[in-house]
C-alpha positions in Angstrom: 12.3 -7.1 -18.8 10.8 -3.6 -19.9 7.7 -3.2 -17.6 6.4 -0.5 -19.9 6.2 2.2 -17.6 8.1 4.8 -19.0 5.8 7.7 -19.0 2.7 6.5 -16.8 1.6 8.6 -13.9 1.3 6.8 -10.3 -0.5 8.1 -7.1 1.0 6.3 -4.5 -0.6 6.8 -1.0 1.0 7.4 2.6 4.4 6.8 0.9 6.4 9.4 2.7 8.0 6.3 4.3 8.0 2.4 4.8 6.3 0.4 1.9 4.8 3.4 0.2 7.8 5.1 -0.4 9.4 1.4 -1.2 7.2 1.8 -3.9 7.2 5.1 -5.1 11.1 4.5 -5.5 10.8 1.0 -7.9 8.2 3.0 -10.2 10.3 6.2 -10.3 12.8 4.0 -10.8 10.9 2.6 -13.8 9.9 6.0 -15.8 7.0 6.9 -14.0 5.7 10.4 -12.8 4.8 9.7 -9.3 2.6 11.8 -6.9 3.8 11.3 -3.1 1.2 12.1 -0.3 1.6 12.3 3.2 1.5 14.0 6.3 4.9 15.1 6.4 6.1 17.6 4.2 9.4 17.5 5.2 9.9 14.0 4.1 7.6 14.0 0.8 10.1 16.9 0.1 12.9 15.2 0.6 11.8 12.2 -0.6 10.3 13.6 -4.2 14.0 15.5 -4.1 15.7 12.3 -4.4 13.3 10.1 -6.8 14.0 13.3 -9.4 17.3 13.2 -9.1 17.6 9.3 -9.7 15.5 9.2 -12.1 14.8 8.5 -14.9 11.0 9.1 -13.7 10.7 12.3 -11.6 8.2 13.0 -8.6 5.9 15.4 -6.6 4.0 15.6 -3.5 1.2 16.4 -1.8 0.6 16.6 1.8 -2.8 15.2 2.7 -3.7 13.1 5.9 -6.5 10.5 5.1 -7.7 10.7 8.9 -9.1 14.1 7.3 -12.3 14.0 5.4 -11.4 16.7 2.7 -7.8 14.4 2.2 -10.0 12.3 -0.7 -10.4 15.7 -2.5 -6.9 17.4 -1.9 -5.8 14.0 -3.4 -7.6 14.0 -6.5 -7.9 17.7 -7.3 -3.5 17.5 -7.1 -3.5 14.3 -9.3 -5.6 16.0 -11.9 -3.3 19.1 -11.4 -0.1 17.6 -10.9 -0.2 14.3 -12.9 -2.8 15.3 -15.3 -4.3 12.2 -14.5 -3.4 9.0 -12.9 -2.4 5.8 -14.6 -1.6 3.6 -11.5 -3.3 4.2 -8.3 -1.6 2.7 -4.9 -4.0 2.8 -2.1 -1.9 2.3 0.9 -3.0 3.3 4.3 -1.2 3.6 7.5 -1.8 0.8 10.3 -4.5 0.9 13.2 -2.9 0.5 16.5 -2.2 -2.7 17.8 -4.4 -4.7 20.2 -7.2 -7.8 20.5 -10.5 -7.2 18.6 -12.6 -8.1 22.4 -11.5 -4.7 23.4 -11.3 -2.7 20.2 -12.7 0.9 21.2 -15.7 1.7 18.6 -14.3 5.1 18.0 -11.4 4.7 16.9 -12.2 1.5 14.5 -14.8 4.2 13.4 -11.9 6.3 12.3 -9.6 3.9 11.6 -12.3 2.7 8.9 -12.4 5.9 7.1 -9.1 5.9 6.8 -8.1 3.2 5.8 -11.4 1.6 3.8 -13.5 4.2 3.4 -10.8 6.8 1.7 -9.4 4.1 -0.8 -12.8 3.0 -2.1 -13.6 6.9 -2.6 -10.5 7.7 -4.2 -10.6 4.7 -6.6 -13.7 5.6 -7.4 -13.0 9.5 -8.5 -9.6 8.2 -10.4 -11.7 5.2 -12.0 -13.6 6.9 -15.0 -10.2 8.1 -16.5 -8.5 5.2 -16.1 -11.5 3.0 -18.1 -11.6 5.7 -20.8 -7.9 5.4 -21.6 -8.7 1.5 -21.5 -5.9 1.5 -18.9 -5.2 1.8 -15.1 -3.6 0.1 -12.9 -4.9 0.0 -8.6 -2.8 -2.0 -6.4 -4.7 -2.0 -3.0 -2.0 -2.9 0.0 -3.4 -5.0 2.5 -1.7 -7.4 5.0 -0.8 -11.3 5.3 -3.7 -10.9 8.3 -6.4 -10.8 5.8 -5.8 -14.4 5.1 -4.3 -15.4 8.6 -5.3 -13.1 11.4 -2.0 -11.5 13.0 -2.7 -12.1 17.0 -2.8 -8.6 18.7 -3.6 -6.7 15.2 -7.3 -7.3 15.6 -8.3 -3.8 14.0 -6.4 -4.3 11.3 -7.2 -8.2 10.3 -10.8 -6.7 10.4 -10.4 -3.4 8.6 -7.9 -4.6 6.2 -10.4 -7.7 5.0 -12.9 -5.4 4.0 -10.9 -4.3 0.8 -10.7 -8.2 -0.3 -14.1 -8.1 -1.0 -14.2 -4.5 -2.4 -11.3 -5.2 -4.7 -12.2 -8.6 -6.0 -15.6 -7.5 -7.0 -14.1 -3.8 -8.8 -11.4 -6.3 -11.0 -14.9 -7.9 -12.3 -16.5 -4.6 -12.7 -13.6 -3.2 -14.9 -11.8 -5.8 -16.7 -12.8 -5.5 -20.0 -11.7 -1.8 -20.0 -8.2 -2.4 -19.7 -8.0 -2.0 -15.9 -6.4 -4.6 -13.4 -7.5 -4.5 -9.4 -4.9 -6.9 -7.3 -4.5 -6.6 -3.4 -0.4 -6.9 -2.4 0.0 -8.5 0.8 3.2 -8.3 2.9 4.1 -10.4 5.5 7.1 -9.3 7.8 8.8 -6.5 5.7 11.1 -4.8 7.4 9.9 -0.7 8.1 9.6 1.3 10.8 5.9 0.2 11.1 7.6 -3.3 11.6 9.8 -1.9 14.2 6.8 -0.2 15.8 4.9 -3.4 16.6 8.2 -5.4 17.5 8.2 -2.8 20.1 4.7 -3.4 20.9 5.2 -7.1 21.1 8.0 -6.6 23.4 6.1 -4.4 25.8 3.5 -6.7 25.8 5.3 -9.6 26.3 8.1 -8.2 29.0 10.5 -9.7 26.4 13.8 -8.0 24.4 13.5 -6.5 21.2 15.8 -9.8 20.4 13.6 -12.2 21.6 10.9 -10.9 19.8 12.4 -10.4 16.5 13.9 -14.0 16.7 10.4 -15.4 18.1 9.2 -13.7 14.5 11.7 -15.1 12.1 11.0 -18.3 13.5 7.5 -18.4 12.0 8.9 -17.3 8.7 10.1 -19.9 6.6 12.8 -17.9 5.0 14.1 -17.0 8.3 14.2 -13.1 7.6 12.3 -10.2 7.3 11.7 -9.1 3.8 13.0 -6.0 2.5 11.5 -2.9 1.0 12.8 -3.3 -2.0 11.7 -6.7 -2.6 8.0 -5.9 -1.9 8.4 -2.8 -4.1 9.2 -4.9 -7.2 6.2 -6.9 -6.8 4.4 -3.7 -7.0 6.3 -2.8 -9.9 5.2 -6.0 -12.0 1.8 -5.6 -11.1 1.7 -2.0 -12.1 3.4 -3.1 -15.7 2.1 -3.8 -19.4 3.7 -7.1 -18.5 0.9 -8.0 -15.9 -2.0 -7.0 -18.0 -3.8 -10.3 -17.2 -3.3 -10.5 -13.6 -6.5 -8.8 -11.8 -8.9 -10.1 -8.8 -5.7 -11.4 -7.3 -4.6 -11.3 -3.8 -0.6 -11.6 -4.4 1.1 -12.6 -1.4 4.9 -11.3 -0.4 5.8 -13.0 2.9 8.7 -15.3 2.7 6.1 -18.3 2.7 4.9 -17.1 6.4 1.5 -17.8 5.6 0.5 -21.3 6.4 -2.4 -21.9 4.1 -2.5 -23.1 0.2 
């Protein structure tokens, strides 16, 4: 199937590793000209390095870190600059850190909201008039499997991550009829380093292995396995397409069938 990206410019957020990058790779992989951001230059380097040389898209970077309040700006001015516009916008965030919401700590869901909500909506929002004057744009908002079934000990970001549902099903309303689609992607266990990270958190918790946790978490999921990167990244793919011009206001779910509800 040709997607029909051949040519289209994608800003993909925090994608120096993990899902982001997962993505950035499948739409590089498809044509595009993507723009990678992060807070490591060393890895946007390296990674942009390789996406060109696969090709047949190529890719840049800019180093930006959304706990910043000028990173909305640095991210748009460098699209503009860079990309000469943006086509596709992925607005993925890093994670909050784990815990129950009874003791969340006020100032860091503070942060953790301007991050994470806060610096999507803004960004959407300053890439938004070219996309529905081109009668064409594509924002793919990555959120979690918690925002339909709460993740026990990831209070912060059930909470945080929720807020974009209602942000991003009542956008795909507001700009439909110009061409644009607004979907939310949500991953259940894919395997990154983020993945690894609260596997480790789990175990500490818990006084249980790395094992025993990992097998306690493939038990829930009815495919037995953790996803992989790639998989979730080709989700993204067909959203982001010509092929999925009629999917918007959707919350698409990639999670081996973890959650329980319909």
């Amino acid at each position: 199937m040709d997607l029909g990206l051949t040519g289209k410019r994608a800003l993909v957020m925090a994608s120096s590793r993990g899902l982001g990058l997962g993505i950035a790779q499948a739409l590089a992989a498809e044509g595009c000209h993507v723009l990678l951001t992060g807070r490591s230059e060393t890895r946007l380097a390296e990674a942009a390095a390789e996406l060109t040389e696969q090709g047949p898209g190529k890719a840049d970077y800019v180093v930006a870190d959304l706990s910043n309040g000028d990173a909305v700006e640095t991210l748009a001015t460098a699209a503009e600059k860079i990309l000469g516009g943006v086509d596709i916008l992925i607005a993925n965030t890093g994670g909050p850190p784990p815990g129950q919401m009874v003791d969340a700590d006020m100032s860091v869901l503070s942060a953790q909201f301007d991050a994470m909500v806060l610096s999507v909506i803004s960004l959407t929002q300053r890439l938004l008039p070219g996309m529905r004057d081109r009668k064409w744009g594509r924002v793919i908002a990555v959120g979690s499997s918690g925002v339909i079934q709460p993740i026990p000990n990831l209070g912060l970001s059930n909470a945080l991550r929720s807020a974009l549902v209602g942000w991003s099903k009542s956008l795909a309303g507001d700009v439909a009829a110009d061409g644009v689609t607004v979907n939310m992607l949500l991953p259940g266990r894919i395997h990154t380093e983020r993945v690894d990270e609260l596997d480790a958190a789990v175990s500490k918790r818990t006084g249980k292995s790395m094992d025993e946790t990992r097998a306690a978490s493939r038990a829930t999921i009815p495919m037995g396995r953790y996803g992989a990167v790639e998989e979730f990244a080709a989700v993204a793919a067909f959203l982001a397409s010509e092929r999925a011009s009629y999917v918007t206001g959707g919350l698409i779910r990639c999670d081996g069938g973890s959650i329980k509800s319909i």
